[in-house]
N, C-alpha and C positions, 0 to 999 in steps of 0.2 A: 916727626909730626905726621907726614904722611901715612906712620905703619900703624899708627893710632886711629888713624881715621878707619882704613883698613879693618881695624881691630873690630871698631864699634856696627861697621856693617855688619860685618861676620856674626856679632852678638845678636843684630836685631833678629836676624831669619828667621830662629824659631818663634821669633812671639808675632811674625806676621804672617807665618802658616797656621798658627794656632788661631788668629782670627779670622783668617778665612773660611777654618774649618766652623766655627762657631755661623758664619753668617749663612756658608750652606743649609746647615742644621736648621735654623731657622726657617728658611724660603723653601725647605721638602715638602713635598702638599702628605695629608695624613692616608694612611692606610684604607681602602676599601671592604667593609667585613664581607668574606666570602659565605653568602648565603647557599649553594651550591647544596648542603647536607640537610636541607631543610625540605618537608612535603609539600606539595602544595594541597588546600584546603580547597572546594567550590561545594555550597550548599544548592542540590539539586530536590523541588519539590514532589514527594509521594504519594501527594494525596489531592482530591478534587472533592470537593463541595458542590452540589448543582441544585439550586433553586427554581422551580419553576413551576410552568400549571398545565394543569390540564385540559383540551377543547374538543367539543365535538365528542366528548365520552359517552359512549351509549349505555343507559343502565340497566340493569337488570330483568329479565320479562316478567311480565307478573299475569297468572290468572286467575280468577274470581268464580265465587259461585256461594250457596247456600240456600238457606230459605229463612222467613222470618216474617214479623205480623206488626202492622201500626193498629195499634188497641187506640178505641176511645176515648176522643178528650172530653166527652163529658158522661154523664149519668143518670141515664133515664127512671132506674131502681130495678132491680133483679124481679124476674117475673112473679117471686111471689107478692109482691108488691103493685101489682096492677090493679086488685080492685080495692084497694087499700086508698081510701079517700085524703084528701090535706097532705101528701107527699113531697115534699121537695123535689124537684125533675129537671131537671136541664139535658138541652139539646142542642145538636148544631146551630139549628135556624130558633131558639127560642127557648125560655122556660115557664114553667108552672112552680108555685107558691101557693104553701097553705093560705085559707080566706084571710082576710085582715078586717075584714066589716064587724063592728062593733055597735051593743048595743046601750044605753046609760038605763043603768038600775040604780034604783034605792037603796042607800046604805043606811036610814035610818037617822033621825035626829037632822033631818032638812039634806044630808047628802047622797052625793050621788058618784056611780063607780062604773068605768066602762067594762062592758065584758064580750068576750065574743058571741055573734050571735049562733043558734040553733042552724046545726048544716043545713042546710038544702039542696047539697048534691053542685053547689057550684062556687068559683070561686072569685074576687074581684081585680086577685096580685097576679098576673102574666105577663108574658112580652114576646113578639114575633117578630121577624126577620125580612120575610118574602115574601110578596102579594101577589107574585108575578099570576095572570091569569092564565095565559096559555100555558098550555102540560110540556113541559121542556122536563125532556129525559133526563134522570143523574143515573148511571149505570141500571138501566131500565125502569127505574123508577122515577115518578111525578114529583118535581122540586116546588112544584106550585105548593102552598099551603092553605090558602083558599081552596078547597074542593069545589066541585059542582053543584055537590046537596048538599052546600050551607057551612059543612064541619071543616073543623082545623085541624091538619094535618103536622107532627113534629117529628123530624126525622134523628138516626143516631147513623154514623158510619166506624165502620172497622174493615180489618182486611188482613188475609192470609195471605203470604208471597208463597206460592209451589212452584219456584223455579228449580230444573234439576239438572240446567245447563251450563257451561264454565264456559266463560266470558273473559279473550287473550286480548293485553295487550301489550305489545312491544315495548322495548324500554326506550325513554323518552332522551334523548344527549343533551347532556349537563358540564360540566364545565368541576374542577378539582385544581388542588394542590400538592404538588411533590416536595420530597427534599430525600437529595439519593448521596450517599458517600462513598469515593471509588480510592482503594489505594492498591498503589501501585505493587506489581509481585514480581514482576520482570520479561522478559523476551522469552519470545515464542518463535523459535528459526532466528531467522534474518533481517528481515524484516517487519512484524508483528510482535506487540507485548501483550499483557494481559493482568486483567487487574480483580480486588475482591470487591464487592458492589453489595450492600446494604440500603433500601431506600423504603419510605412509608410518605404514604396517600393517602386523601381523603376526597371522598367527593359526596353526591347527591342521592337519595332515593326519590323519585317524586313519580308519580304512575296518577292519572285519574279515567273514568271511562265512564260515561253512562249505559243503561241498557235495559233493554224494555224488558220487564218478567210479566210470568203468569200469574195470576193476581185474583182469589175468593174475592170479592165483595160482601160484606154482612151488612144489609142493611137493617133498622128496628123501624116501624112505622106506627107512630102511637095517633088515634085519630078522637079529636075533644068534639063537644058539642058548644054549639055556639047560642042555640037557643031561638035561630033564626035572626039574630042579628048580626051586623054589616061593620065592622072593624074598620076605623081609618086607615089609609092605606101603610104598610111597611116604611120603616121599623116605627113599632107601637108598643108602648106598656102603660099596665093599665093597673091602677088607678095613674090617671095621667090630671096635670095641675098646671095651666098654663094661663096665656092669654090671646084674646082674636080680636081683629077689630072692628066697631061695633059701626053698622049701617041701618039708613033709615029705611023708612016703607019704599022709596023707589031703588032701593039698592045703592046707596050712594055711602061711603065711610062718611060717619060722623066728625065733624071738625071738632077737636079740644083746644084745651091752649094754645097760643101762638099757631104755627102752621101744621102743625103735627094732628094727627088723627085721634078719635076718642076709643079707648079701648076698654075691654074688660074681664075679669078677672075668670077661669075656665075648668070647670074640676069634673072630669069624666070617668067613668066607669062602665064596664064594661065586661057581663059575667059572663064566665067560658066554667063546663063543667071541670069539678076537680078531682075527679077520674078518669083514666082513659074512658073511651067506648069500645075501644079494642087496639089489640096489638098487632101487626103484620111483619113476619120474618123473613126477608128474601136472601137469597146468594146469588151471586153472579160470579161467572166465572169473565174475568177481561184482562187487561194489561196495564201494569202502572210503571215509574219509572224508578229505577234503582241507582245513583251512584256510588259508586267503589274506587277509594280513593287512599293509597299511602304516599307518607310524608317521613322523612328519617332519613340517614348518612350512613355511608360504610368507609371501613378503614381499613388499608391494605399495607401488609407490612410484607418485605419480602426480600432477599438474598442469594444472590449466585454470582457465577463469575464473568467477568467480562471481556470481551477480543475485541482489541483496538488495532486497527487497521490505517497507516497514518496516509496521506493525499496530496503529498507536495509536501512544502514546507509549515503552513497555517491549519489543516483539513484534517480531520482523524476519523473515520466512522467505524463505529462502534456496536456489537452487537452482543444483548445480556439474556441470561434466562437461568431457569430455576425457580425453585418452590417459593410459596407465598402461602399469607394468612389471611384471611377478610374475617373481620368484626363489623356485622350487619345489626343498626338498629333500627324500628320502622315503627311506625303509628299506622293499624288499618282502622280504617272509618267504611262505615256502610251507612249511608242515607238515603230511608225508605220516605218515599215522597205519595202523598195520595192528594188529589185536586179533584174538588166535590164541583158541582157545574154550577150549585149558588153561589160560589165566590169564593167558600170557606178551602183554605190549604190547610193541612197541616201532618207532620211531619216526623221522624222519630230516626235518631244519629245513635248506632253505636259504635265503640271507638275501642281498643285495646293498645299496649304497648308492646313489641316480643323485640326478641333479640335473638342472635345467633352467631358460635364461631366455627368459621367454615376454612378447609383447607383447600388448595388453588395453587397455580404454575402461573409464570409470566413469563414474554419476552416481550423485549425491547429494543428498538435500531432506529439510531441518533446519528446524526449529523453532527461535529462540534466543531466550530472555528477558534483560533484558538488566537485571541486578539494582541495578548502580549504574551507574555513569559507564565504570568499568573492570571490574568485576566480572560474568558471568551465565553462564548454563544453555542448553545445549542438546540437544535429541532428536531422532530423523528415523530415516531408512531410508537404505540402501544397495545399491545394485545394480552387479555387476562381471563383463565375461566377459572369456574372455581363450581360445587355443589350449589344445592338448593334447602331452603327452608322453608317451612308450613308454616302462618301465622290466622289464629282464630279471635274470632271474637262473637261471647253469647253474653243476652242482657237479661235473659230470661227463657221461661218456658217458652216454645214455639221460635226461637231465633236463636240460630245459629250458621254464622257463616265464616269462609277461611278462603286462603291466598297463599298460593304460592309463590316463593319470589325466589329466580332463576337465575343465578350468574354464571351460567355455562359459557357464551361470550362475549367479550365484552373487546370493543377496540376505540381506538379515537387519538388524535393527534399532540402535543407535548411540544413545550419550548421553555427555554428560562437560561439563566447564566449560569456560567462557573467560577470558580475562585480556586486556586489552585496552591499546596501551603507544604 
């Protein structure tokens, strides 16, 4: 019995190393995969986007000059026409109209038909401006139209600008926008890299200047007859149709209804010959005033390479240069200005559009902080020159004038972000 018991130990052994082996197998923790033959990857950014503007950019010089004429705004009738009666006339300070006085004739069978009457040398449709009595000069001439011996004075102005002098003005600083792309090409030494830089701008043209030129005066001086009579004062036109109000033998207004005054009904005439009595042509040589003025935008496109220079760990400064394009376009305007000393201004603008594409260098040197990985700031300066263009403008015979517009240098300050990708 004993060698039995014996027996059955001996048997169990293998099936309680076989379970032990089972329980290890279980509780082994699992294999670690050996990454060791793998690369590693990091995506570093090549490229930089920089948005920003322009300040304090000084633009372009521009000078001026030409010659040119303010013609007559009205029409007195060409000299063959001066003794030429019933004319239509107009003038600064006034005009003349064929008679309007009519007379009723018989048509026969109880009626009757207006017709004009038989000239006599005058006429009743006029109208005048200035009474003024004292002889107050307009470019040496009497603005009065009241003369001293009775007659009526109507004046016409024009004028010749013989300027033959050019007139500079500096360019005015204006303000723009950039957008510049910089990618990256690699190290330069040890320390420095360098990158390729494409960037386009736009900014302002704006120039204005006044300036005194030398100035013909033409004056026409057509002188009526009045007949010895005494015109109410300025401004008058006649046949005139109104009302006055009506006073007694001591000079008192008449009362009408209610509290109001009696008035009555007023129809005046007043004949002035309807021919000149003569014509008078003066020139004067004086000074009137001229503005010169353009308005338009240029565009600068431009590419070179760039040295980045780094400042710590946040700081890079940066400096670019190389060729550039500008696309100039501009509106010149010329306003010939003439002020008569009666009152009367007037005026005459002309205006063209040019364009031009011009070749040009730039550099550039930027400060940039570089606020995260991809994120930062940058500031600097700007300096660009570039050729010049001629811009004209004619409106006619006697006027023509032109400008040049000068972007030899140009500098001013620059800021805006980057984005880095």
């Amino acid at each position: 019995m004993r060698f039995l018991r014996y027996a059955l130990c001996l048997a169990c052994l293998p099936l309680a190393g076989l379970r032990a082996a089972d329980e290890e197998e279980k509780q082994a923790p699992e294999e670690i995969p050996n990454f060791n033959q793998l690369d590693e990857y990091v995506y570093v950014p090549k490229s930089t986007l920089s948005l920003g503007g322009r300040f304090l950019l000084r633009g372009p010089k521009l000078s001026y000059g030409g010659q040119g004429s303010v013609a007559s705004t009205v029409n007195p009738g060409d000299d063959s026409t001066v003794t030429v009666a019933n004319v239509s006339r107009t003038y600064i300070d006034g005009t003349i109209s064929p008679d309007a006085r009519t007379v009723t004739a018989p048509t026969g069978l109880g009626g009757s038909i207006s017709v004009p009457i038989v000239s006599d040398g005058r006429t009743n449709t006029w109208s005048y401006n200035n009474s003024t009595t004292s002889l107050v000069t307009n470019f040496g001439v009497p603005t009065t139209q009241l003369l001293p011996n009775g007659d009526l004075a109507f004046h016409t102005y024009s004028s010749d600008i013989t300027d033959t002098a050019t007139h500079t003005k500096s360019g005015e600083a204006n303000a723009g926008v950039e957008l510049i792309l910089d990618r990256d090409m690699g190290k330069v030494g040890k320390h420095m890299k360098w990158s390729f830089t494409a960037g386009f701008s736009i900014a302002d043209i704006h120039s204005s200047i006044y300036a005194s030129v030398p100035t013909t005066i033409h004056t026409i001086t057509d002188t009526y007859d009045l007949f010895g009579q005494v015109p109410p004062p300025a401004p008058f036109s006649s046949p005139f149709t109104g009302t006055q109000t009506v006073y007694n033998s001591q000079g008192q207004p008449v009362s009408g209804s209610g509290s109001t005054t009696q008035s009555q009904s007023v129809n005046q005439e007043i004949l002035l010959g309807n021919v000149p009595l003569s014509r008078t042509k003066t020139d004067l040589a004086t000074t009137t005033t001229n503005r010169y003025f353009t308005e338009g935008a240029y565009y600068t496109l431009r590419v070179g390479p760039t040295l980045i220079m780094p400042i710590g760990s946040h700081f890079t400064f940066n400096v670019s240069a190389g060729p550039a394009v500008i696309y100039a376009g501009s509106v010149l305007s010329v306003l010939e200005d003439l002020n008569i000393a009666t009152g009367e201004n007037f005026t005459t603008l002309d205006a063209k559009q040019n364009s031009k594409l011009l070749p040009a260098y730039y550099v550039d040197v930027d400060l940039l902080y570089q606020l995260t990985e991809t994120a930062g700031f940058y500031m600097g300066g700007v300096y660009q020159g570039a050729g010049s263009y001629r811009q004209t403008v004619s409106s006619g015979p006697g006027t023509s004038y032109s400008s040049k517009v000068d972007f030899g240098s140009q500098e001013g300050f620059k800021g805006g972000m980057t984005v880095r990708f």
